[in-house]
N, C-alpha and C positions, 0 to 999 in steps of 0.2 A: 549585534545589529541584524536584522531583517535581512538589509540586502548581501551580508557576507554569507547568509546561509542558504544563499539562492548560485552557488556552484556552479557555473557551466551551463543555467539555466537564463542566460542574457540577453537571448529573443525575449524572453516576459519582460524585462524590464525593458527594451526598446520597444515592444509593440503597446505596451500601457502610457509609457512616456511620450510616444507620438499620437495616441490618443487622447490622450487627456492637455496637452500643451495644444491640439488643433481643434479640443472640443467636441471630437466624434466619440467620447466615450461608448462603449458596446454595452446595455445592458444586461444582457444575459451571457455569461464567461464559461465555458469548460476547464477545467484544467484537468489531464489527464497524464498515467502514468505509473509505471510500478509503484508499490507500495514502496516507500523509502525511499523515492527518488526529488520528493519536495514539495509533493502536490499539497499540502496542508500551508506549511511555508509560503508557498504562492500565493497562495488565496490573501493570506495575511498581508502580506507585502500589497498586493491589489489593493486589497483595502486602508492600507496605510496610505499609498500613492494617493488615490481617492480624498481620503479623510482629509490629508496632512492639512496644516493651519499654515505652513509655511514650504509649502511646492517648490522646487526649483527642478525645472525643465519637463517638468512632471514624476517628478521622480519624493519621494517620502522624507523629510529632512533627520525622522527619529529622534527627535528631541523636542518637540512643539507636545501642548499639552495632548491633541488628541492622540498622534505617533505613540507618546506614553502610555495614553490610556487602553490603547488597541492590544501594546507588548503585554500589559497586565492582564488581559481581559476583559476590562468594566467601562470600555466605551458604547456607551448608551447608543448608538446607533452602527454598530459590530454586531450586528447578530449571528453567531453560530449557531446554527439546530444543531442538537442531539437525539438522538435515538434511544428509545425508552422498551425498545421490546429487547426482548432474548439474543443474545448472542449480537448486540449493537445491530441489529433490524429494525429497521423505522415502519412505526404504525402510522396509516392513513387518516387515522381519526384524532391522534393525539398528539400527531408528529408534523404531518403536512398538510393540515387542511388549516391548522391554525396561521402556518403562514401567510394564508389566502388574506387572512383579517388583519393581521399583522401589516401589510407589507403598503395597506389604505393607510395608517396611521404615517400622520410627517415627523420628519426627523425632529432630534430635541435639537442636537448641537448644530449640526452640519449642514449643507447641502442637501447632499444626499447620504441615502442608507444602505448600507452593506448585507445583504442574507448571506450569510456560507453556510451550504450544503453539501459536506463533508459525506464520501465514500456511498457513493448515490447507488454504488453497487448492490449497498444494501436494502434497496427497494424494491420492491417488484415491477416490473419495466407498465403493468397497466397503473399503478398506482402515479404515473410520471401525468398521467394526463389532469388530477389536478393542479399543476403548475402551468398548466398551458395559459392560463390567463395572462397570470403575470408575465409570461413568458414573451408572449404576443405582443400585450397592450400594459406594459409596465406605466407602472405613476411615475412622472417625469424624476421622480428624484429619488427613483429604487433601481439598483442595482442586485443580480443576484449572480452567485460564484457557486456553483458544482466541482465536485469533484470524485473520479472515478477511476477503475486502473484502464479501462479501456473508455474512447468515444464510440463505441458502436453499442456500446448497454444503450445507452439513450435511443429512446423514440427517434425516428426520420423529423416528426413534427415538429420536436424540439430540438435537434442536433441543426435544422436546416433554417434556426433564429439564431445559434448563438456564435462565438468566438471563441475558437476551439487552442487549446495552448499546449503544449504537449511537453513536460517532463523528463528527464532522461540521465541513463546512468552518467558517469564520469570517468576520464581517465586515470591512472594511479596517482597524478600529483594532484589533477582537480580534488580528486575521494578524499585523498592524506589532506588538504588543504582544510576543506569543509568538516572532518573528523574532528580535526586539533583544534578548530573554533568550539566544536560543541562536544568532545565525552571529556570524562573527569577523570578518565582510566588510561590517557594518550600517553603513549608511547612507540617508538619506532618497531620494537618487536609483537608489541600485540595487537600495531595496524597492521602489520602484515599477513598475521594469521587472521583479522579482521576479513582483510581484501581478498585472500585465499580464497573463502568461505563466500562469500557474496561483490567480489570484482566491485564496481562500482557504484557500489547503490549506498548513500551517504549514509542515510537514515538504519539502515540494515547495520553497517558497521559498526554505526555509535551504540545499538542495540546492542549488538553485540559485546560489545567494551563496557558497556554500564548496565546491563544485567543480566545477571545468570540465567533466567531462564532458555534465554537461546541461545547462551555459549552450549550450555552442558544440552541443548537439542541440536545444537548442532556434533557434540563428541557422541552422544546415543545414535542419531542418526550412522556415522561413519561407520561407526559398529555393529548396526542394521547390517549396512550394506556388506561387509565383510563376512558377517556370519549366514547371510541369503547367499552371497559369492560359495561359502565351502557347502552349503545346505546342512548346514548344524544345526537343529532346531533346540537344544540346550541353548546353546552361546543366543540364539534369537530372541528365547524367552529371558535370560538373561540380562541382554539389552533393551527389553522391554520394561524390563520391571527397575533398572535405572531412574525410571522417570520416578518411581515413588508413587505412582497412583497418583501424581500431580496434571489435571487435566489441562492445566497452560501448559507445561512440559507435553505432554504428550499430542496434545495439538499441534503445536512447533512441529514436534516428529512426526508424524503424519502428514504435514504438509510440505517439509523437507525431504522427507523418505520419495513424497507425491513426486516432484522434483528428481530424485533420483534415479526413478522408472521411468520417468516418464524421459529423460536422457537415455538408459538404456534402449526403450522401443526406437528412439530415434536413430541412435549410432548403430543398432542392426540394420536397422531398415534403410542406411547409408541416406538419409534426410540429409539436404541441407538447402541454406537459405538464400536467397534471389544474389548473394555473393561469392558462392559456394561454400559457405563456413557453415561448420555445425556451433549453432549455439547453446553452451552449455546453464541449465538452471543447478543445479547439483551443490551443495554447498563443501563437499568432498568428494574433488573430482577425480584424482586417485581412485579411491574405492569404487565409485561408480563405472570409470574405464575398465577397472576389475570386473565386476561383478556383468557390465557389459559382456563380456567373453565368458562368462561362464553361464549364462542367462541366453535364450533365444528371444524376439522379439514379444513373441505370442506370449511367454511367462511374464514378462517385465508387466505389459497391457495387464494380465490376468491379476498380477498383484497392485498394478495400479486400480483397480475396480475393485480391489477386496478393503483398501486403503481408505478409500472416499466413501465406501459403505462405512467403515465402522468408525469415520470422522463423525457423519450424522448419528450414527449411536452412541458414541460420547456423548454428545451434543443435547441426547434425550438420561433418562434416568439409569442406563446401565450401572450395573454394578462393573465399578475398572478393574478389578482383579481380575472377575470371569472374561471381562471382553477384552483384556490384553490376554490372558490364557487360551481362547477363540480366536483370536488373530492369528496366534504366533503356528497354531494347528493349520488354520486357513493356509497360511502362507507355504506351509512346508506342503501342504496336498498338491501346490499347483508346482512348487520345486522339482519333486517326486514323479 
């Protein structure tokens, strides 16, 4: 069900449910938050609340036809955009101008009609200003749902129409709870090395537990960090070439490695947050409190910049042999 996989995220569903039972629906919704913490979920559940055929308190009954037809995907007034450029980047001409026309057209079944604008991150923040219509001066019976890891991507112009809902990780039994509803891989010992790796972020976990690629980006990663910890540039390239030249794999690594520097510059730099805690992204945090002591801050920063460079060269036509063989060099100059 929808709403079991909304975790610890219970403001959504009381502030949708008091909106929609007193008829001040919002039409333009934020939903914001780490990746894996539900914000797609959300959106869906909105939209079901909305849809449902059969409401009670405002909340989605999940068994009426259109609840059905939303879990499927083929409720005719559920619209999801997808993004059609490189690397899930939404084009302005093929991706969001069509919803301008779209969104005049009335609903078949319903009321009203749902746009979900999944991972708006992926837009370029001037590309936001054709939504400002809709945004503004929506047709009485459109609804539209963003979704982002942060609400400060968004335009002022747009962040100061909508209703912003904000996401968030969970504690060990909230995470365990939400895990054991949805991987296929559940068990007590490999949520634990689940939660190890990414503490409470649901969606990360089940990632984790149902497929390999970011289990084994998260075992290359640790092994990063241990062999940047001795400054062995064999054992480096070593753990580089693990990935197999797989650019999903080596993505993951790259953006977990990102993560594990970027914890280093902070734990030197004695950073912490408006509670005094340092908060860790790191998915082996072991290693990284290692490799923290052996690292000064300035080198952590240095290879966090050599990391996000040759993310985007992945990204374009490198050859991955040569540019994991260039990194693994890269990294040991600034070791050194």
């Amino acid at each position: 069900m929808i709403k079991a996989k909304l975790i610890g995220n219970s403001h959504i569903v009381k502030t949708m449910s008091s909106m929609i039972t007193n008829k001040k629906l919002s039409r333009s919704i934020v939903i914001f938050g780490e990746k894996g913490t539900g914000r797609k979920t959300a959106a869906k559940y909105i939209g079901s609340a909305i849809l449902c055929q059969n409401s009670v308190n405002g909340e989605p009954c999940h068994n009426c036809h259109s609840c059905k037809m939303i879990e499927q995907g083929s409720h005719p007034d559920f619209i999801q955009v997808l993004p059609s450029g490189k690397n899930g980047i939404y084009r302005l001409e093929s991706d969001l101008r069509p919803i301008i026309s779209q969104a005049y057209i009335r609903p078949n079944e319903s009321d009203y009609k749902v746009v979900v604008i999944p991972d708006m991150d992926n837009t370029s923040r001037n590309s936001q200003n054709v939504l400002l219509k809709i945004i503004e001066e929506p047709p009485e019976y459109l609804v539209v749902i963003m979704t982002a890891a942060s609400k400060e991507y968004f335009l002022p112009t747009i962040l100061s129409r909508v209703t912003a809902l904000k996401t968030s990780e969970q504690d060990f039994e909230g995470c365990r709870t939400g895990v054991k509803l949805s991987s296929t891989n559940y068990t007590d010992e490999t949520f634990s090395k689940a939660y190890s790796a990414f503490g409470g972020n649901i969606g990360k976990c089940i990632e984790f537990l149902d497929e390999k690629t970011l289990s084994k980006a998260v075992e290359i990663t640790s092994q990063l960090c241990v062999a940047l910890s001795r400054k062995d540039e064999y054992q480096i390239l070593q753990a580089l070439f693990k990935t197999n030249s797989d650019k999903g794999i080596i993505r993951e690594v790259f953006l977990l490695l990102s993560n594990s520097l970027r914890d280093c510059a902070i734990l030197r730099a004695n950073v912490t947050g408006d509670n005094g805690e340092t908060r860790l992204l790191s998915c082996c945090e072991q290693e990284t409190l290692e490799l923290s002591r052996n690292i000064n801050s300035r080198r952590a920063i240095g290879m966090f910049n050599v990391i996000e460079e040759y993310t985007r060269r992945l990204n374009g036509n490198a050859n991955v042999s040569l540019l994991l063989s260039s990194l693994g060099a890269q990294l040991m100059d600034i070791l050194i």
